[in-house]
Each structure stands twice: as structure tokens, then as C-alpha cells.
MDTraj code that builds the backbone (N, CA, C; nanometers):
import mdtraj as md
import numpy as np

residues = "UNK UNK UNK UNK UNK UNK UNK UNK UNK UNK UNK UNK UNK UNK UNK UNK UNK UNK UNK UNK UNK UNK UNK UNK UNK UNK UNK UNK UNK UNK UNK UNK UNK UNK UNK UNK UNK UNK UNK UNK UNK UNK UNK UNK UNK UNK UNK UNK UNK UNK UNK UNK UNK UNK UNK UNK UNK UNK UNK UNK UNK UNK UNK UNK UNK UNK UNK UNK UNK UNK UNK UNK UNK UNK UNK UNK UNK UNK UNK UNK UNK UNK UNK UNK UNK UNK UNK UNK UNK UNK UNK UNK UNK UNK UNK UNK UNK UNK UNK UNK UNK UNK UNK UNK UNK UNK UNK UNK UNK UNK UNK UNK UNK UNK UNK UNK UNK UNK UNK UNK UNK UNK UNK UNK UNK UNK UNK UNK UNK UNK UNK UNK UNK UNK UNK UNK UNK UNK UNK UNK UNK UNK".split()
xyz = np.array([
    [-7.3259, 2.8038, -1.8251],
    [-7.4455, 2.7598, -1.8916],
    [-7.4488, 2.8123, -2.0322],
    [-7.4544, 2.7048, -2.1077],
    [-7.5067, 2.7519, -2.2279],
    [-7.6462, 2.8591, -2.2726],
    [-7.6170, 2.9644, -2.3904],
    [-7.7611, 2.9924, -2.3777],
    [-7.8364, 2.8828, -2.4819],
    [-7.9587, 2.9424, -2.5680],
    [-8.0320, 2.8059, -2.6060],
    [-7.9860, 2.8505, -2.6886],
    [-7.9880, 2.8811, -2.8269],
    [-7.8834, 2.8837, -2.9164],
    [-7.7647, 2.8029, -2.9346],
    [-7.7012, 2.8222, -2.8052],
    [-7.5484, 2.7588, -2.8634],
    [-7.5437, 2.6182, -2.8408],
    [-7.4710, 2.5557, -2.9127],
    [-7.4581, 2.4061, -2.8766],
    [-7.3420, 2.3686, -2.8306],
    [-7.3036, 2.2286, -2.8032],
    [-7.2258, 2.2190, -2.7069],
    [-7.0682, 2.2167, -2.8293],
    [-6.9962, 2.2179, -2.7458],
    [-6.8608, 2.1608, -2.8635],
    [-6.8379, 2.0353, -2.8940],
    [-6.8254, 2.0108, -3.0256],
    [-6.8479, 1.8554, -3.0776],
    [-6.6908, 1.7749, -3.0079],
    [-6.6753, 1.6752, -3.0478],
    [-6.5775, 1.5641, -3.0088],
    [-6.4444, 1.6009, -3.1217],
    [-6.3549, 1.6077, -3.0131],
    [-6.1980, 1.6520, -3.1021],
    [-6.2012, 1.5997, -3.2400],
    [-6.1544, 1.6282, -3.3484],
    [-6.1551, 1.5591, -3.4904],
    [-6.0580, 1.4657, -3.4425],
    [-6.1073, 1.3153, -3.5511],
    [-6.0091, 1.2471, -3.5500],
    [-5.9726, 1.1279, -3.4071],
    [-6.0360, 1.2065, -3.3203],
    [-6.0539, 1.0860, -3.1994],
    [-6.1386, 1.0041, -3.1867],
    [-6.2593, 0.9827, -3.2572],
    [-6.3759, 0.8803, -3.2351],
    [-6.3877, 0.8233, -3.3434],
    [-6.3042, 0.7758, -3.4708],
    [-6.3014, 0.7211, -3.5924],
    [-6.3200, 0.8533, -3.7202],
    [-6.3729, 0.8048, -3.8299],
    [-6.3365, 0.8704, -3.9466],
    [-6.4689, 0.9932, -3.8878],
    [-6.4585, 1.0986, -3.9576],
    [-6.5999, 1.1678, -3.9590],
    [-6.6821, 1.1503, -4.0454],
    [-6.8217, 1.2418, -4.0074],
    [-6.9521, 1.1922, -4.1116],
    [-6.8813, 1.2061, -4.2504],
    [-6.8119, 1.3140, -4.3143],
    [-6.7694, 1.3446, -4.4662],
    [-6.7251, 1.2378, -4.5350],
    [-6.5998, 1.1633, -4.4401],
    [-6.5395, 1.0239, -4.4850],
    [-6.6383, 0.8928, -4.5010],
    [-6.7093, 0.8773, -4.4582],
    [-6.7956, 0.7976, -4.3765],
    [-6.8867, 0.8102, -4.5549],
    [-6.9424, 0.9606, -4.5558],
    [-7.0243, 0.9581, -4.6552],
    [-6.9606, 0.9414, -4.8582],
    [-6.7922, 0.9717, -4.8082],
    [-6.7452, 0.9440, -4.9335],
    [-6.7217, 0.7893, -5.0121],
    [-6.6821, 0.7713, -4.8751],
    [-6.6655, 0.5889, -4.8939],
    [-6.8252, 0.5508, -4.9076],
    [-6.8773, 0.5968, -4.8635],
    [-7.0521, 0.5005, -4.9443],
    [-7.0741, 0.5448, -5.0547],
    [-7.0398, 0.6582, -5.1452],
    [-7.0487, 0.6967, -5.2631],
    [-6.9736, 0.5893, -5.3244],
    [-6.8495, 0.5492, -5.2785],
    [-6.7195, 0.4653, -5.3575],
    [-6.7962, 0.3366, -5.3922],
    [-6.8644, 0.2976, -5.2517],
    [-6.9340, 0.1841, -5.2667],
    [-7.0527, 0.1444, -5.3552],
    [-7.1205, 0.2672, -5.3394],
    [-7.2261, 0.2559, -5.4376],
    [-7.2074, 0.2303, -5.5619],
    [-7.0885, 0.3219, -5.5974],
    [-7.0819, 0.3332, -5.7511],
    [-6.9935, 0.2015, -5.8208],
    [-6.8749, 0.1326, -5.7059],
    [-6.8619, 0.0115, -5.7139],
    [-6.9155, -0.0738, -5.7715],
    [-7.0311, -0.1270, -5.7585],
    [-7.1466, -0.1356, -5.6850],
    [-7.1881, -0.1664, -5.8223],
    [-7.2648, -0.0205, -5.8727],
    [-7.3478, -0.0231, -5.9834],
    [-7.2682, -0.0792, -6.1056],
    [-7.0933, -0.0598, -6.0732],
    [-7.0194, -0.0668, -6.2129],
    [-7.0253, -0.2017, -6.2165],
    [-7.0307, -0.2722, -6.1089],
    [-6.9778, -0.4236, -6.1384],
    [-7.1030, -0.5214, -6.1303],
    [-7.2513, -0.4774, -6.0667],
    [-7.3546, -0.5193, -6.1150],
    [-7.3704, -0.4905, -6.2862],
    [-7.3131, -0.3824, -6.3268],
    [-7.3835, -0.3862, -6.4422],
    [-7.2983, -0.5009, -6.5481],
    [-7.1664, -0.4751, -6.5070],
    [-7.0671, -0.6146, -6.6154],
    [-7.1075, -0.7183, -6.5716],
    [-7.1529, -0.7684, -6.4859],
    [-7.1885, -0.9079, -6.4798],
    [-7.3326, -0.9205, -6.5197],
    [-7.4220, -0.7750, -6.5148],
    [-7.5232, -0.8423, -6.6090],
    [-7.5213, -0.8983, -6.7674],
    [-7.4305, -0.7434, -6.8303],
    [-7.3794, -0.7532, -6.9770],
    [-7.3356, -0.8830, -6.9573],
    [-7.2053, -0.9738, -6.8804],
    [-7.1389, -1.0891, -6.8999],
    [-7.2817, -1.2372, -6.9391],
    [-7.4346, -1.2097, -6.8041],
    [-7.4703, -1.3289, -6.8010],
    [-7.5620, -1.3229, -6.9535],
    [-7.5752, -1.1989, -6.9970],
    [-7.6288, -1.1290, -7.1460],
    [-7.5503, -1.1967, -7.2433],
    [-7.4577, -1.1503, -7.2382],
    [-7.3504, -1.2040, -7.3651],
    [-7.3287, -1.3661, -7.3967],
    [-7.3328, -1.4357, -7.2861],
    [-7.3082, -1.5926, -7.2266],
    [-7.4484, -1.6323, -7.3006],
    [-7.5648, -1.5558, -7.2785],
    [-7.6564, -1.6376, -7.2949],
    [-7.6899, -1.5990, -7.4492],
    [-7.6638, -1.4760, -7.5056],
    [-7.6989, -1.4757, -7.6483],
    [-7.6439, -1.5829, -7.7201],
    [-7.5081, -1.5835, -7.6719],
    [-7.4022, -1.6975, -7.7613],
    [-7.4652, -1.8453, -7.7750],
    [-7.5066, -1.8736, -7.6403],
    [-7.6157, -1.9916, -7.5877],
    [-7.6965, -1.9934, -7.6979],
    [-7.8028, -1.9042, -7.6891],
    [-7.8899, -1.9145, -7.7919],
    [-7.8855, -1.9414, -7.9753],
    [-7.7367, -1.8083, -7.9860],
    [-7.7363, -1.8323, -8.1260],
    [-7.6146, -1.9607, -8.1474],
    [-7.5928, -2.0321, -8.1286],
    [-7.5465, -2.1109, -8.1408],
    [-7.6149, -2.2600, -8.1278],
    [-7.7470, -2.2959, -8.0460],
    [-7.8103, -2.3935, -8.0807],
    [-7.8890, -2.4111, -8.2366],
    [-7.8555, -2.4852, -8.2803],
    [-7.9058, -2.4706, -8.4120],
    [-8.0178, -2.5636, -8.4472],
    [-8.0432, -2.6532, -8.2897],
    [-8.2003, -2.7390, -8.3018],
    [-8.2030, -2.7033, -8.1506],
    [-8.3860, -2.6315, -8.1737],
    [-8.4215, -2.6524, -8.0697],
    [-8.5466, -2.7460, -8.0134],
    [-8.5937, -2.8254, -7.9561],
    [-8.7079, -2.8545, -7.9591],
    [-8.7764, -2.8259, -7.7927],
    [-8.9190, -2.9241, -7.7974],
    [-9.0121, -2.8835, -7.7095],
    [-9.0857, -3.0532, -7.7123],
    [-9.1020, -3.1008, -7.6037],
    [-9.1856, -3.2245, -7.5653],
    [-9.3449, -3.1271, -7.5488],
    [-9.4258, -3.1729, -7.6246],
    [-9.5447, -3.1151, -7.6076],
    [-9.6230, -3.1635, -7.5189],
    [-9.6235, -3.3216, -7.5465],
    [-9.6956, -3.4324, -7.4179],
    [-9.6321, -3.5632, -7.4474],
    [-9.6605, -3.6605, -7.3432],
    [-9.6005, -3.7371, -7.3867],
    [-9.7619, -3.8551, -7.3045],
    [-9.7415, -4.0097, -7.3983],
    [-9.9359, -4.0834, -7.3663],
    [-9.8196, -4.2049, -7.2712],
    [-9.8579, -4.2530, -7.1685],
    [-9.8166, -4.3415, -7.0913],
    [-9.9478, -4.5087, -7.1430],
    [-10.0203, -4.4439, -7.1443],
    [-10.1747, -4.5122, -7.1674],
    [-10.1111, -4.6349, -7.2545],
    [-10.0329, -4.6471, -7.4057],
    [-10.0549, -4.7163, -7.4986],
    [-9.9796, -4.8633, -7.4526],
    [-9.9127, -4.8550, -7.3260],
    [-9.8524, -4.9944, -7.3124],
    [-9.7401, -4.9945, -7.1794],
    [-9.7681, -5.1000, -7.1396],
    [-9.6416, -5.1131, -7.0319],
    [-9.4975, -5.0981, -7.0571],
    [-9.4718, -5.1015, -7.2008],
    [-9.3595, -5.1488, -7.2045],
    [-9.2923, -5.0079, -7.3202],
    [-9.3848, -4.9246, -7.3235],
    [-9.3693, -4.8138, -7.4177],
    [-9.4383, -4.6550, -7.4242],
    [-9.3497, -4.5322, -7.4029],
    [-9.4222, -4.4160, -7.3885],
    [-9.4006, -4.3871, -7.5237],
    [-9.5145, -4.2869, -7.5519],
    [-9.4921, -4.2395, -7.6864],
    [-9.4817, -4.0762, -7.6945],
    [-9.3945, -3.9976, -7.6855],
    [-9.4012, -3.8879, -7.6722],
    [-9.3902, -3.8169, -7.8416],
    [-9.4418, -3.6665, -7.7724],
    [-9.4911, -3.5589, -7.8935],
    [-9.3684, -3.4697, -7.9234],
    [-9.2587, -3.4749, -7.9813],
    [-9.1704, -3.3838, -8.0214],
    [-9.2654, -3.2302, -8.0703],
    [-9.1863, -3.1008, -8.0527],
    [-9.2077, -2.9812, -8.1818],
    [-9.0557, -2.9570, -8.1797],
    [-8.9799, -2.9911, -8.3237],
    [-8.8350, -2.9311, -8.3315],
    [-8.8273, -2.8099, -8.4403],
    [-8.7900, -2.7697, -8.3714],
    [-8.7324, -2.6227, -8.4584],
    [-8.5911, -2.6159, -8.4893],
    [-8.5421, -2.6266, -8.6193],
    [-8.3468, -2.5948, -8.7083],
    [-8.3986, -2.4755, -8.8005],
    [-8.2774, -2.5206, -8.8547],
    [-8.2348, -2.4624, -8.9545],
    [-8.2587, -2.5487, -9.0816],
    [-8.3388, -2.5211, -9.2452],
    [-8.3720, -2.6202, -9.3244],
    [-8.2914, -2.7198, -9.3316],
    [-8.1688, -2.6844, -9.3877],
    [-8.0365, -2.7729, -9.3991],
    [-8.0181, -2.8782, -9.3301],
    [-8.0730, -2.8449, -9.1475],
    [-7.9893, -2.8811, -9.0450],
    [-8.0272, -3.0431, -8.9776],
    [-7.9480, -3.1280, -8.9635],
    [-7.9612, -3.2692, -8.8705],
    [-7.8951, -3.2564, -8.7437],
    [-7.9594, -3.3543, -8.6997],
    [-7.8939, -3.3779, -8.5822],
    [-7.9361, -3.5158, -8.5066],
    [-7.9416, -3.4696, -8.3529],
    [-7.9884, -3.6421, -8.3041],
    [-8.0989, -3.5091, -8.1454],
    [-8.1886, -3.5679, -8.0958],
    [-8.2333, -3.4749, -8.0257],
    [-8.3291, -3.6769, -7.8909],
    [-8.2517, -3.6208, -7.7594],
    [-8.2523, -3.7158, -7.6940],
    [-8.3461, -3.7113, -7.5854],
    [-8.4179, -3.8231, -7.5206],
    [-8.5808, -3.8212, -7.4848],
    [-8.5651, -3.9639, -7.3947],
    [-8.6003, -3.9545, -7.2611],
    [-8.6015, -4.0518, -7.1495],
    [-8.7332, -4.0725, -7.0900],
    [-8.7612, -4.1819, -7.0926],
    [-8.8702, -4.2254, -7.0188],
    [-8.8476, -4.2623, -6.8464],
    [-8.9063, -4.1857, -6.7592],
    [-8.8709, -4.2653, -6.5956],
    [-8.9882, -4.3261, -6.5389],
    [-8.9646, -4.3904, -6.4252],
    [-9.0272, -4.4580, -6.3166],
    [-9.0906, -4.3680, -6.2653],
    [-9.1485, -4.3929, -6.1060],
    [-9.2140, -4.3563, -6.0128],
    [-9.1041, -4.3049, -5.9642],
    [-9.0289, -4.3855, -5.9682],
    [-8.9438, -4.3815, -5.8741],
    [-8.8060, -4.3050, -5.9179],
    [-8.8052, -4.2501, -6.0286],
    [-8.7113, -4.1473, -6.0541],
    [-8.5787, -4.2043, -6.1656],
    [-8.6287, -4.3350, -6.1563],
    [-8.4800, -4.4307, -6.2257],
    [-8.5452, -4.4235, -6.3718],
    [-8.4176, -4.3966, -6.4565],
    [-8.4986, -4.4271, -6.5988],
    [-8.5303, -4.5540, -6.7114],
    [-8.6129, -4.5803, -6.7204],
    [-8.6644, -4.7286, -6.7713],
    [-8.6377, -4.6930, -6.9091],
    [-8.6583, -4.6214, -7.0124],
    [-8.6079, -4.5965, -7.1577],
    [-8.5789, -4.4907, -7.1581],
    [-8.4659, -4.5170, -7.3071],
    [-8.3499, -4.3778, -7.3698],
    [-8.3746, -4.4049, -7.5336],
    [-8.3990, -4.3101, -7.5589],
    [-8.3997, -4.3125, -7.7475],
    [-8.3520, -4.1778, -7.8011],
    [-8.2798, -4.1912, -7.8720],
    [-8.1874, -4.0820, -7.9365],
    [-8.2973, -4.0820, -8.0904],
    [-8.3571, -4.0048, -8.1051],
    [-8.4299, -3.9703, -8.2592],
    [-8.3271, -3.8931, -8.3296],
    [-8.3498, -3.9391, -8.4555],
    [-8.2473, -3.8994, -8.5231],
    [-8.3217, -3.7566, -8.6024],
    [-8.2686, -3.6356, -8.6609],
    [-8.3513, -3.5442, -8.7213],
    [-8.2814, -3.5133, -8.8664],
    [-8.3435, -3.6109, -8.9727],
    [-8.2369, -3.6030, -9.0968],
    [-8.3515, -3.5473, -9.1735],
    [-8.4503, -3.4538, -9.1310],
    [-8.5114, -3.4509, -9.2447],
    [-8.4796, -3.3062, -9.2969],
    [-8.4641, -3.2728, -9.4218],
    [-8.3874, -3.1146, -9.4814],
    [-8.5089, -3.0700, -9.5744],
    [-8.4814, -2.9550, -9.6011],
    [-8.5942, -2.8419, -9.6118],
    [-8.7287, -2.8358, -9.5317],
    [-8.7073, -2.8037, -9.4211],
    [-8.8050, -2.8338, -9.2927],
    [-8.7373, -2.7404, -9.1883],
    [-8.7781, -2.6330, -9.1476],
    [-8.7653, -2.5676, -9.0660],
    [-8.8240, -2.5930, -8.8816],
    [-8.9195, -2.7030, -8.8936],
    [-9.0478, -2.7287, -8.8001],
    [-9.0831, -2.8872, -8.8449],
    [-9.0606, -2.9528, -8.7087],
    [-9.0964, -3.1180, -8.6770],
    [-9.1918, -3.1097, -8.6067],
    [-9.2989, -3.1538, -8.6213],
    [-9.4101, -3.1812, -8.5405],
    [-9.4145, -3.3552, -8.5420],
    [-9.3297, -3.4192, -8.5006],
    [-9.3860, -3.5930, -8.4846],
    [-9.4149, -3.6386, -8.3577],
    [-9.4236, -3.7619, -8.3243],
    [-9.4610, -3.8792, -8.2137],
    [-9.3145, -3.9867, -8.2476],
    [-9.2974, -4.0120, -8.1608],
    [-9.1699, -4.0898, -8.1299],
    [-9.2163, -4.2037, -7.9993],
    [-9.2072, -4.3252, -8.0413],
    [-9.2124, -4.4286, -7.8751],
    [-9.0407, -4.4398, -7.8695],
    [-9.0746, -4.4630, -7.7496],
    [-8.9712, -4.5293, -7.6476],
    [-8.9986, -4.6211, -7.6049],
    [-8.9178, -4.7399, -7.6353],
    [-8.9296, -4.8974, -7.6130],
    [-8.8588, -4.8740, -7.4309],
    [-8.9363, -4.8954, -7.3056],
    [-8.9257, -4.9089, -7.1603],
    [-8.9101, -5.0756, -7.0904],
    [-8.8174, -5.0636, -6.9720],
    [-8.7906, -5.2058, -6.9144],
    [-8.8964, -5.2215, -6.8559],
    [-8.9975, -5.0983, -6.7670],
    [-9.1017, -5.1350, -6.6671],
    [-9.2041, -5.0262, -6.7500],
    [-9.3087, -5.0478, -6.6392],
    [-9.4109, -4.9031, -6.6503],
    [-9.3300, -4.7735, -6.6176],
    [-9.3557, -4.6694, -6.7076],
    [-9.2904, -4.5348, -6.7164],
    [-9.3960, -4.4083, -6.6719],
    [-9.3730, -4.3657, -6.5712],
    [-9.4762, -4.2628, -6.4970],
    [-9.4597, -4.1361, -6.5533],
    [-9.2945, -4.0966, -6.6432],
    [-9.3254, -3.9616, -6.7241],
    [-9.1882, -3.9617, -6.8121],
    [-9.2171, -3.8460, -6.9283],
    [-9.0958, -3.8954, -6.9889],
    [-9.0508, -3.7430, -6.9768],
    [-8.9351, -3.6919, -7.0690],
    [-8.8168, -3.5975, -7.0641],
    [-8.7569, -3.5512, -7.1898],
    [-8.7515, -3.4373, -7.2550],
    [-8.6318, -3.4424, -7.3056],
    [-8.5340, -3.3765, -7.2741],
    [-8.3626, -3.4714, -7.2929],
    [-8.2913, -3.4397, -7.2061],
    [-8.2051, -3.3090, -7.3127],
    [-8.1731, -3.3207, -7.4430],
    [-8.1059, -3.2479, -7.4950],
    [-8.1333, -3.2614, -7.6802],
    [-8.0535, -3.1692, -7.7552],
    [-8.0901, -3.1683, -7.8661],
    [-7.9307, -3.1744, -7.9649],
    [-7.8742, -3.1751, -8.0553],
    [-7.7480, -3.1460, -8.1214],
    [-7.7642, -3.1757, -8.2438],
    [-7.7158, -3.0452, -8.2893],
    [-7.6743, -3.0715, -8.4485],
    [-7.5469, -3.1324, -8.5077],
    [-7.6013, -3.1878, -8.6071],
    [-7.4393, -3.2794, -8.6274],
    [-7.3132, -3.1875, -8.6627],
    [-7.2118, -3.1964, -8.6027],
    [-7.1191, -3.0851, -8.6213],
    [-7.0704, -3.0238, -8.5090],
    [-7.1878, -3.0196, -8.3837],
    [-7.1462, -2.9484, -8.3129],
    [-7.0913, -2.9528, -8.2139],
])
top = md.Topology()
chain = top.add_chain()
for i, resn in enumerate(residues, 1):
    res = top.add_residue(resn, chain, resSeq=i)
    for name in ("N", "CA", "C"):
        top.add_atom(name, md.element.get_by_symbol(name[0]), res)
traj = md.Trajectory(xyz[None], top)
């Protein structure tokens, strides 16, 4: 009999898999794994997206767009933001109910020393147009 004090004798080393020490080194390995390669792929989706950014050189924004003025025409609200210098073409879809798109108009942006477009643009549509889009923006050049 044991007295209360003593405990029993543990399990031979090495016969029941790695021990707690191993066990606890390899989760350190992992952790720190871990943190090194979460952190480069944050820097990576960082870096990807600055480039993203500084490299659009028009950006714009559909503010609203009026369905109201006609069956056959939406008139949407551009805000574009360049560079003074800068043109481009910045592209805008009108759709259905039903998801199919009834008009496409490419606006052209030639106007220079203008940092900021605030206009209205229609889109000439085959049917009634339930909402419009813009799909993208580009400066010439790029």
C-alpha cells in the first residue's frame, strides 16, 4: 500500500506516444508557425491592395440612379474622382427584374483640370430597367 503522499509510478517513457514536454514543444512550433505565416499573408493581402489602390487613377461612385423618366431610359448620377490631367472611359449598366441587362453606356471622362465629376448620364434601355450599376472605371493608358 501506498502511503498518501506517494503516488503511483507513471507509465514507462516512450511506450504510450511522445510525452507531455514533446507534445508541448511541437504546439509552441505550431503556434509560432502560425503567427509567422498569418502575419505574411496579411502584409501580402496589404501590399496587393495598396498597389490596387494606388494605381487606379479614376475612381468613381453611382450616387442614384431615376428609373421614373422613361421606359426606355435610366438616368444615373455619376461622382468621379482622377487625377486633373486624367481621361478615361468609366462603364454603367442598366438591368431588368429579372437580372438580364437591357442598357450599356461607356461615358467617356475627357474633361482636364477637374479633379471631381459630379454629372447625370442616361442610358438609352431595350425594356423597363428596375436598377442600374456601375461596372468599372479606366484611365486611358492603362
Amino acid at each position: 500500500m501506498n502511503a498518501v503522499g506517494d503516488s503511483a509510478p507513471g507509465a514507462p517513457e516512450g511506450r504510450y506516444g511522445r510525452s507531455a514536454s514533446a507534445d508541448a514543444r511541437t504546439d509552441r512550433k505550431l503556434k509560432i508557425t502560425g503567427a509567422v505565416l498569418g502575419t505574411l499573408l496579411l502584409a501580402l493581402v496589404g501590399w496587393i491592395g495598396y498597389g490596387y489602390i494606388t494605381k487606379q487613377q479614376i475612381s468613381a461612385e453611382l450616387i442614384k440612379f431615376d428609373l421614373k423618366s422613361s421606359d426606355t431610359e435610366v438616368r444615373v448620377h455619376l461622382e468621379i474622382r482622377k487625377g486633373d490631367d486624367v481621361t478615361g472611359t468609366c462603364t454603367v449598366r442598366a438591368l431588368a427584374r429579372s437580372g438580364a441587362e437591357v442598357g450599356r453606356k461607356d461615358v467617356r471622362i475627357d474633361q482636364r483640370g477637374q479633379s471631381r465629376i459630379d454629372e447625370i448620364y442616361p442610358i438609352r434601355t431595350t425594356t423597363k430597367a428596375t436598377s442600374a450599376e456601375l461596372l468599372s472605371c479606366t484611365a486611358d493608358g492603362q
